[in-house]
Backbone as CSV, one residue per row, in Angstrom:
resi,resn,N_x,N_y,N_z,CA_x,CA_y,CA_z,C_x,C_y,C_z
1,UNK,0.847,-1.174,0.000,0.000,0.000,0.000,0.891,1.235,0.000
2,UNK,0.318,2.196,-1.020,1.537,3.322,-0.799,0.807,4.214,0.367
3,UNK,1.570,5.670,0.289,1.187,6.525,1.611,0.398,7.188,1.104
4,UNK,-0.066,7.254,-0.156,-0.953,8.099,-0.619,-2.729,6.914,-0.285
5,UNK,-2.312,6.184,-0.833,-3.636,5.132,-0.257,-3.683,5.167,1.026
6,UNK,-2.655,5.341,1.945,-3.119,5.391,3.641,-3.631,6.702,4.205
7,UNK,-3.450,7.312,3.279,-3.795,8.772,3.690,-4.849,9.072,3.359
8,UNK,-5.261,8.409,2.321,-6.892,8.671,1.755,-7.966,7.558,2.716
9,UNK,-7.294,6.298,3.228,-8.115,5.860,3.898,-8.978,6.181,5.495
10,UNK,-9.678,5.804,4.727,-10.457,6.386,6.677,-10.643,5.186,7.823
11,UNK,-11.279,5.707,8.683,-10.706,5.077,9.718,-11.922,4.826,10.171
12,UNK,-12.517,3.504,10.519,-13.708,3.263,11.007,-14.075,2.524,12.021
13,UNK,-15.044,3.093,12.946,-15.155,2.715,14.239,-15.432,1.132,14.169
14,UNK,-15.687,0.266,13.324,-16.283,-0.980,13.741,-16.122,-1.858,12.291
15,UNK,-15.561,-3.241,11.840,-15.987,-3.595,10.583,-17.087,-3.270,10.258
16,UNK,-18.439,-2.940,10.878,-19.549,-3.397,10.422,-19.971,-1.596,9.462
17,UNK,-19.179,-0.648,10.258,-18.972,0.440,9.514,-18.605,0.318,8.190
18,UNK,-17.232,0.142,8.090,-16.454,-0.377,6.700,-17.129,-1.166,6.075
19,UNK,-17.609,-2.056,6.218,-18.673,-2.812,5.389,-19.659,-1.879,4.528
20,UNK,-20.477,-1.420,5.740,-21.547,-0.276,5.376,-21.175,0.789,4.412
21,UNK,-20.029,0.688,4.570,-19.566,2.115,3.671,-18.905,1.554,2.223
22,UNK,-18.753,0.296,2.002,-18.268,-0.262,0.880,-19.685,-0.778,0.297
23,UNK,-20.110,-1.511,1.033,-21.579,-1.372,0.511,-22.149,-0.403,-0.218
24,UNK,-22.719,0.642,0.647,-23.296,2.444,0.203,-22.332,2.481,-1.268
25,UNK,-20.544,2.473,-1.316,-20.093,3.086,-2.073,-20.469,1.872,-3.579
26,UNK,-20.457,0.874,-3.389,-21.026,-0.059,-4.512,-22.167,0.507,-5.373
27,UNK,-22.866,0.595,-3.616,-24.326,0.636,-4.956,-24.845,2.228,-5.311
28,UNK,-23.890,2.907,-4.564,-23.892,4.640,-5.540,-23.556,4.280,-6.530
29,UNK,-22.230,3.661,-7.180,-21.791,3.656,-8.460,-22.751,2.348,-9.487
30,UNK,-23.303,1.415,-8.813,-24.409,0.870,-9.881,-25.562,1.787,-9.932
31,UNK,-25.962,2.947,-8.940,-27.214,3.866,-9.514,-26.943,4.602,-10.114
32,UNK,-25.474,4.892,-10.311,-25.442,6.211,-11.224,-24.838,5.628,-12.443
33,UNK,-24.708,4.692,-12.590,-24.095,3.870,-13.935,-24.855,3.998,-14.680
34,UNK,-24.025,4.611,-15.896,-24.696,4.413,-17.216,-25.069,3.339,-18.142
35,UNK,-25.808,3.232,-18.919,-25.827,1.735,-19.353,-24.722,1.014,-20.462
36,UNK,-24.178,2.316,-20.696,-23.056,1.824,-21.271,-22.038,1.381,-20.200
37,UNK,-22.030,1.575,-18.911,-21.393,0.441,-18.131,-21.776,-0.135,-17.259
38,UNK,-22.971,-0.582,-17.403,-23.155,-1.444,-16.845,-24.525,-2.275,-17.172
39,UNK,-25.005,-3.314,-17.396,-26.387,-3.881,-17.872,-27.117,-3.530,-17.164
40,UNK,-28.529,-2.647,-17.854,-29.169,-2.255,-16.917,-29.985,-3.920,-15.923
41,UNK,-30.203,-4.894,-16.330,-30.986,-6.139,-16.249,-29.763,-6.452,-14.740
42,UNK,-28.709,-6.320,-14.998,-27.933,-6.638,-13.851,-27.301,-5.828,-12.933
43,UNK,-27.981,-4.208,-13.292,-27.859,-3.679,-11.883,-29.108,-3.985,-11.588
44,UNK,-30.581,-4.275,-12.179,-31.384,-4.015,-11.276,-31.207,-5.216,-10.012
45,UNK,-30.643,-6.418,-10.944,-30.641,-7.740,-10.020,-29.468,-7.502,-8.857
46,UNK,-28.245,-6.879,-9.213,-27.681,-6.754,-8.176,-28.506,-5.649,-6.939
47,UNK,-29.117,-4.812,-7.108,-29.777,-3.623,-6.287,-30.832,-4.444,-5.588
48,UNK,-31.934,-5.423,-6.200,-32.807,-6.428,-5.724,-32.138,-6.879,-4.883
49,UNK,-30.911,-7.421,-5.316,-30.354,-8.788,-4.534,-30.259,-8.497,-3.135
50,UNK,-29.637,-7.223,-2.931,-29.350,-6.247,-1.651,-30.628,-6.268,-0.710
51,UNK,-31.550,-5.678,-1.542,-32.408,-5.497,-1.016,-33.345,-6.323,0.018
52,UNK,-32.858,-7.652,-1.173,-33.847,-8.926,-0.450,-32.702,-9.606,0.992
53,UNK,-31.365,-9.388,0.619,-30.267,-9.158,1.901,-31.029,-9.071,2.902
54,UNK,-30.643,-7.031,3.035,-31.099,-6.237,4.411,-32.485,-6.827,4.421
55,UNK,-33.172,-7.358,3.890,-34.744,-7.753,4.181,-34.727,-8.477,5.615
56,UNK,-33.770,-9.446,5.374,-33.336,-10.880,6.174,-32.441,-10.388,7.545
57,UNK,-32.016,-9.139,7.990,-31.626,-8.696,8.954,-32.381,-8.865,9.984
58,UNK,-32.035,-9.021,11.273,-32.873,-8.945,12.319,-32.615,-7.549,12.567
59,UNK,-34.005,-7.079,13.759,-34.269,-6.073,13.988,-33.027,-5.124,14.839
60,UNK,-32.178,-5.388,15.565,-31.549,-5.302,15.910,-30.490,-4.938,14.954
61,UNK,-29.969,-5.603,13.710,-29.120,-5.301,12.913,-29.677,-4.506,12.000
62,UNK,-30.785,-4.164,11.607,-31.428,-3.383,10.934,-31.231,-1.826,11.118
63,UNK,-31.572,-1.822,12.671,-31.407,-0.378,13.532,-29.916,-0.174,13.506
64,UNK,-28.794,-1.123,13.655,-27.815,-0.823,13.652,-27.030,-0.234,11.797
65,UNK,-27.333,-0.542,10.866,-27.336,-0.114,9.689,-28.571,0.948,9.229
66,UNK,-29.132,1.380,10.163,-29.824,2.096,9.652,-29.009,3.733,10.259
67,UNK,-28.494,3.091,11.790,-27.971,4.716,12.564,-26.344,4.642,11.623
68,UNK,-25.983,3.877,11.281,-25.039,3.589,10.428,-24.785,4.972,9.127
69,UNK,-26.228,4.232,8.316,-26.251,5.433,7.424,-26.688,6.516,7.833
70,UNK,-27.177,6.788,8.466,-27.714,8.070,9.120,-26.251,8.648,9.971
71,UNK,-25.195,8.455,10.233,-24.430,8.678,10.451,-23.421,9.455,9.403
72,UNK,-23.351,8.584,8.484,-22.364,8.148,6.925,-23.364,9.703,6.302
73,UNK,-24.470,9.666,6.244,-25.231,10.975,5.925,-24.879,12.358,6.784
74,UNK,-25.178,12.751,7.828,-24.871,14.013,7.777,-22.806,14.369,7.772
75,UNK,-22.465,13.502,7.732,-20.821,13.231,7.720,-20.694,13.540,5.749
76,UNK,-21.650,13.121,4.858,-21.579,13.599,3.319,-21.687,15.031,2.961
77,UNK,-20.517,15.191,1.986,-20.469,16.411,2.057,-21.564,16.878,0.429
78,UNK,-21.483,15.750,-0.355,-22.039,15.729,-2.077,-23.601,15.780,-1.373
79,UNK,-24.303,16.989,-1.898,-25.537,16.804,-1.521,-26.704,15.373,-2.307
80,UNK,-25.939,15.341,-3.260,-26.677,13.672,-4.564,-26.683,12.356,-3.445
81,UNK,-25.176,12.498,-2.987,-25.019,11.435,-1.850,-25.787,10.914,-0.616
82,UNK,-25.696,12.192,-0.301,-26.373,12.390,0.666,-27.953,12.367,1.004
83,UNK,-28.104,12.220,-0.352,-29.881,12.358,-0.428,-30.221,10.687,-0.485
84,UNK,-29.321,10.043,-1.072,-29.010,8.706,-1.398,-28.846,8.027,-0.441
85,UNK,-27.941,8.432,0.498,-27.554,7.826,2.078,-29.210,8.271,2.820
86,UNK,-29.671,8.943,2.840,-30.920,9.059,3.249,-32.341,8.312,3.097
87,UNK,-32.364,8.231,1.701,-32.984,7.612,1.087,-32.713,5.615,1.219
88,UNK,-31.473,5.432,1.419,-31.413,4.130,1.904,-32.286,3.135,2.330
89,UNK,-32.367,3.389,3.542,-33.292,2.873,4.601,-34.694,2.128,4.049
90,UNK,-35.347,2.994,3.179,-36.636,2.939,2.366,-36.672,2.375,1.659
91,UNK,-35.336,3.045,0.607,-35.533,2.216,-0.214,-34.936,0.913,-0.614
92,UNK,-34.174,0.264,0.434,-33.728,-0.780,0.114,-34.603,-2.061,1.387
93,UNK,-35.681,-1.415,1.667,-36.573,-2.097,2.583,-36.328,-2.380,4.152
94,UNK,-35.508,-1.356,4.456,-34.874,-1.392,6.011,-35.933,-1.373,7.127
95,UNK,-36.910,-0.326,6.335,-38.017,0.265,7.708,-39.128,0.066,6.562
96,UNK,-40.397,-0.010,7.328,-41.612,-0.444,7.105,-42.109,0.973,6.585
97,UNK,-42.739,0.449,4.877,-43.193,1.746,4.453,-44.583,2.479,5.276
98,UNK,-44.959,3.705,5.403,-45.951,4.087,5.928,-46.974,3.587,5.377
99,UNK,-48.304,3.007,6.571,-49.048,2.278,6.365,-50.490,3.849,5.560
């Protein structure tokens, strides 16, 4: 690793952070992918796939990826991101849509 990669890396309180945040950073770059890179048929399946994932969380780990991104959010400085880190939760089926 050079010092320029250690210097750009951040530093995170918990794997389950770093996870979260490699996660988030995945599937920003399959929503904003163009279809010239990427199939649209296989981002939607990879974005599903996620989805049906966090589905399978217990409640407990749910809340914990949810203060996660809500964390990872007001810490974004790109307002696109940030609307995205917000939007999470919902839309990848974390919390129960309003009845």
């Amino acid at each position: 690793m050079t010092r320029w990669e250690t210097a750009l890396m951040p530093v995170y309180s918990s794997l389950t952070h770093a996870l979260a945040a490699a996660l988030v950073d995945v599937l920003w770059f399959i929503e904003g992918s163009e279809d010239e890179q990427m199939d649209p048929d296989d981002a939607v399946k990879v974005l599903e796939g996620v989805a049906h994932l966090v589905s399978q969380l217990s409640g407990d780990q749910r809340s914990e990826l949810i203060g996660l991104l809500e964390t990872m959010a007001e810490a974004e400085s790109d307002p696109a991101r940030r609307e995205f880190l917000e939007g999470f939760p919902e839309g990848f089926g974390l919390v129960d849509e309003a009845v």
